[in-house]
N, C-alpha and C positions, 0 to 999 in steps of 0.2 A: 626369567626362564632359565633351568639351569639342567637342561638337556641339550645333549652340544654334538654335534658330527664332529670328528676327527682326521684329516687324512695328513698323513707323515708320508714323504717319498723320498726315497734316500738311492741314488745311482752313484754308480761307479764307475768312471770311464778307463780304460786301458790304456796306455800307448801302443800295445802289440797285443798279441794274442795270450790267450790263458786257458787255463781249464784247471778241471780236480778243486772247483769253489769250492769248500765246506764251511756253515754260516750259521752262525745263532741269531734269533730280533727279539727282542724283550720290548715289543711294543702294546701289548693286550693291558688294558684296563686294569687294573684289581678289579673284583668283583666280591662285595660283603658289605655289612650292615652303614656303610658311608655314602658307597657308591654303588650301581649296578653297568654292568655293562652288558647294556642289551642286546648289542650283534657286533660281531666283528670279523672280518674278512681280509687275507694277508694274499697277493698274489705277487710273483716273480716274471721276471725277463731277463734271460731266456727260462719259459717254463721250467717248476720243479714242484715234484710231489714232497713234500714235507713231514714230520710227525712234531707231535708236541708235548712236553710236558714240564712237569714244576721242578724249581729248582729247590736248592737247600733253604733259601728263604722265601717259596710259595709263588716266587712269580713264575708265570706261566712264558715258557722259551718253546719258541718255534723253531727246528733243526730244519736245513735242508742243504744239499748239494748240487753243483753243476756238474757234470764229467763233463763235456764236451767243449771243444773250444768257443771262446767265445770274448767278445772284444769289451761290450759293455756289460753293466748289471744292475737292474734296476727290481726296490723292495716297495712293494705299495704298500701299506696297513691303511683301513678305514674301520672306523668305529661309532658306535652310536652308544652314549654316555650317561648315566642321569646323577646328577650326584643331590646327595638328600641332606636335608638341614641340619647342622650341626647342633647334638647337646648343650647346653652352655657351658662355657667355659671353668673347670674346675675351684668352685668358691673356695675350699681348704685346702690346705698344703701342708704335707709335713716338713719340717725345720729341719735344717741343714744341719744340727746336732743329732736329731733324727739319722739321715742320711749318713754322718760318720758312722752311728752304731749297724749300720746295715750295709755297709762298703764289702766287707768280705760275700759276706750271701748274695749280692751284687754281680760280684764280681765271678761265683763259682754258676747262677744260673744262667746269668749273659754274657759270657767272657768276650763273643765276637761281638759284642757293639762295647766293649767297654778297652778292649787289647787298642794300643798302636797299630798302625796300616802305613801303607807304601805312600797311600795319597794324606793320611792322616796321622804324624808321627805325632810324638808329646814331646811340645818343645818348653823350651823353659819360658820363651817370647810370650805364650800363652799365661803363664803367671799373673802378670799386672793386668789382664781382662777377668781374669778368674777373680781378683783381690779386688777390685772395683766394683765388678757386678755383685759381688759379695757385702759390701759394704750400702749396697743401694738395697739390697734384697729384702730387709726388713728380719731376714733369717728363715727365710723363706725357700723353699726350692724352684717354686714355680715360678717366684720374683726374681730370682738366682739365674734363672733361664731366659726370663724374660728380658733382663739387661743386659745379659751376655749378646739374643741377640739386637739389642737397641744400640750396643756400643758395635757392633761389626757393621752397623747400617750405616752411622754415622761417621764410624773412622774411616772407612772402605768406602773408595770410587769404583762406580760402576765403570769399565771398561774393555769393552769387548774388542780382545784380541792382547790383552794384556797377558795373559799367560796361554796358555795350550790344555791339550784332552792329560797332557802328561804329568802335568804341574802338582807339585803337592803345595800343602800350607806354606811352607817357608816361600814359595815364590810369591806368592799373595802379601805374605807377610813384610817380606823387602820392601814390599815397593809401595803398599798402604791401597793397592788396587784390585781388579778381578773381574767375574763375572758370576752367577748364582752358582755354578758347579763350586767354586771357591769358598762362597761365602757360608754353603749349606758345611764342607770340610772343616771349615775355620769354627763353627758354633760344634760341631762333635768333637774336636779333639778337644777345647774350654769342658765343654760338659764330661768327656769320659775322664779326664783330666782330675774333676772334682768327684769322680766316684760314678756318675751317673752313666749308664748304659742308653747310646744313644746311636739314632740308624738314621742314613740316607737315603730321602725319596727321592724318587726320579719321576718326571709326569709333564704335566700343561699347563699353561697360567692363562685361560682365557680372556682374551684384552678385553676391558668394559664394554667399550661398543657393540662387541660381538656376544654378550650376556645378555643384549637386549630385544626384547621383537622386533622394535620396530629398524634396527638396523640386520633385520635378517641375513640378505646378501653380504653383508659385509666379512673380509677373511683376511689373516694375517699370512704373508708372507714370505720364504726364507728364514724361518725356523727358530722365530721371535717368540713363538708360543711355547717352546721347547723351554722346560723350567727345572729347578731342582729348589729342597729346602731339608729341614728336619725333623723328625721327632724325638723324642726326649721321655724316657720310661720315668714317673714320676711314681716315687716307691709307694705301695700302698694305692695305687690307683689305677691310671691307665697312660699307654702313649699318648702325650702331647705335642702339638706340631707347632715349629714355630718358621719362621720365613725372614731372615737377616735381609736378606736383597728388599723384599718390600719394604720390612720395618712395620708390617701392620698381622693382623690377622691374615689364620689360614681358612680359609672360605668354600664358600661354594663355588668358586673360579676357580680353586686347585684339583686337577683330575693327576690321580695316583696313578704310573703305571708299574711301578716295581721298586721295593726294598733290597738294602744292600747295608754291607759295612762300610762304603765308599762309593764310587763311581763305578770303579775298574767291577762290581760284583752288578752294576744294574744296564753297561754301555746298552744303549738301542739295538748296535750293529755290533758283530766281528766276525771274522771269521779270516779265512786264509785262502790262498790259491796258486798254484803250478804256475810258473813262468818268472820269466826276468822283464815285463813290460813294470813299468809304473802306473800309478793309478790318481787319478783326481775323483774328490766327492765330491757332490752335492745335494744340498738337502731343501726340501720346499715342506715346510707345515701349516696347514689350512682347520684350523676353528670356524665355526658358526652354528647356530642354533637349530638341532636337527627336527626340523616343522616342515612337512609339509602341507597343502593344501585342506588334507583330511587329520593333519594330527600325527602322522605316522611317516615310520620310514624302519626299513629294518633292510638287513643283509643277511648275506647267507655265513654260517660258522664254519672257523678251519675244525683239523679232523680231532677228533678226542683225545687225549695222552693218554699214550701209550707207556710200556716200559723205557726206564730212559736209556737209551743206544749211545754209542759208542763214538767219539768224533775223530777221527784218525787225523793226529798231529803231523802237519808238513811245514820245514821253516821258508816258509813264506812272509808274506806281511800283514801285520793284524790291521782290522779296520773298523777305525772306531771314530767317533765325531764328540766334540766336545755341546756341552749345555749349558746356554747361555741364558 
């Protein structure tokens, strides 16, 4: 079954008083010919009226403010998901001789998945994964990508709390560790690296058990389900997703919630707030297979995007969670 409920809850506690919140959630589905997203409902505490709309790369951000003071802050999202069976896997590929002669046009129609990033520089480290995967590839792009991310699975220890929401490659890199935020970094700077225009998804990894009926109730969590990976523009055809953290196919357990050049362009949360209190987060995310009795379950929708407004900068403190 691979219709799935969603619920991501992300609070924020204060040490003292606050107010003047102003907050983006990039937590909505995509919704298109992969996946749909059937219903989705975002509420706040303390109550706020919101608007929403698309950013520069189509994902849908929800804006809203607190003025008033207030000590905690908690974001609910829930969602109801279907994701649809994947094409098969690209049988032809064009050659990475290919790919040289098309580096420049590349590079002038994608320049933001193919440029260096704050979280994503081009380091020379990256070299001897590029030259490996290259020599495995057959001369191939898709084989080229494919062991690019076989070799980050296998070099790279999963370990969560190994680096932070802040961390670029080079800290991942030190140390031969990380966590999917990392590993989806480490496969685009290899891939733009070698020419190819390549983007960061941000989304859900629903655990096996909870893809299944018969463990319906069953729910992850503390924000295990919270996942990230990549795609990879393959010339002459289409986005390809690969997933270094699993090392296997991207599936019908992967639910998309938003595109970016990196992390820093997809966070869930940020935003800012009035006061000298400090803040602790917490995050609780809940999968499972959305059935009920009759088949059905739906939610009511946030409001339509609107023109996109204005968020008025205060230096406060951003808040953002890392993806494990």
């Amino acid at each position: 079954m691979n219709r799935y409920r969603l619920m991501h809850v992300t609070e924020f506690a204060y040490d003292g008083p606050v107010s003047e919140s102003y907050n983006e959630v990039r937590m909505r589905p995509i919704h298109d010919e992969r996946q749909s997203c059937l219903s989705f409902r975002i509420t706040t505490t303390p109550q706020a009226n919101g608007t929403t709309y698309l950013d520069a790369f189509g994902n849908s951000v929800y804006q809203f403010n607190v003025l008033r003071e207030h000590r905690r802050l908690t974001i609910e999202a829930e969602s109801i998901v279907l994701t649809h069976d994947l094409p098969e896997a690209l049988a032809e590929s064009p050659s990475l001789a290919e790919l040289d002669s098309l580096k420049e046009n590349l590079q002038e129609e994608h320049f933001e998945f193919v440029a260096p990033t704050e979280y994503v520089p081009h380091l020379p480290e990256l070299g001897e994964f590029i030259e490996v995967a290259e020599e495995m590839s057959s001369g191939k792009v898709i084989g080229f990508v494919q062991n690019l991310s076989d070799l980050i699975h296998k070099r790279f220890q999963y370990v969560p709390g190994a680096t932070h929401v802040h961390s670029s490659i080079k800290d991942s890199l030190s140390i031969s560790a990380g966590v999917c935020q990392d590993f989806a970094h480490l496969l685009l700077g290899a891939a733009r690296m070698r020419g190819l225009p390549a983007r960061y998804v941000s989304g859900y990894l629903v655990p096996t058990g909870a893809a299944t009926p018969e463990s319906k109730q069953e729910e992850v969590i503390g924000g295990q389900a919270s996942h990230a990976w990549a795609e990879v523009l393959i010339p002459g055809r289409d986005w390809m997703a690969f997933d270094p953290t699993l090392g296997g196919p991207v599936g019908l357990r992967h639910v998309r919630i938003a595109y970016g050049r990196d992390y820093g362009d997809v966070a869930p949360v940020r935003g800012v707030y009035k006061g000298h209190a400090g803040q602790r987060l917490s995050v609780d995310v809940r999968v499972r297979p959305a059935l009920d009795d009759e088949g059905r379950e739906q939610l009511a929708k946030t409001t339509a995007a609107p023109p996109t407004p204005t968020i008025i900068e205060r230096p406060q403190q951003p808040a953002q969670q890392q993806q494990q």
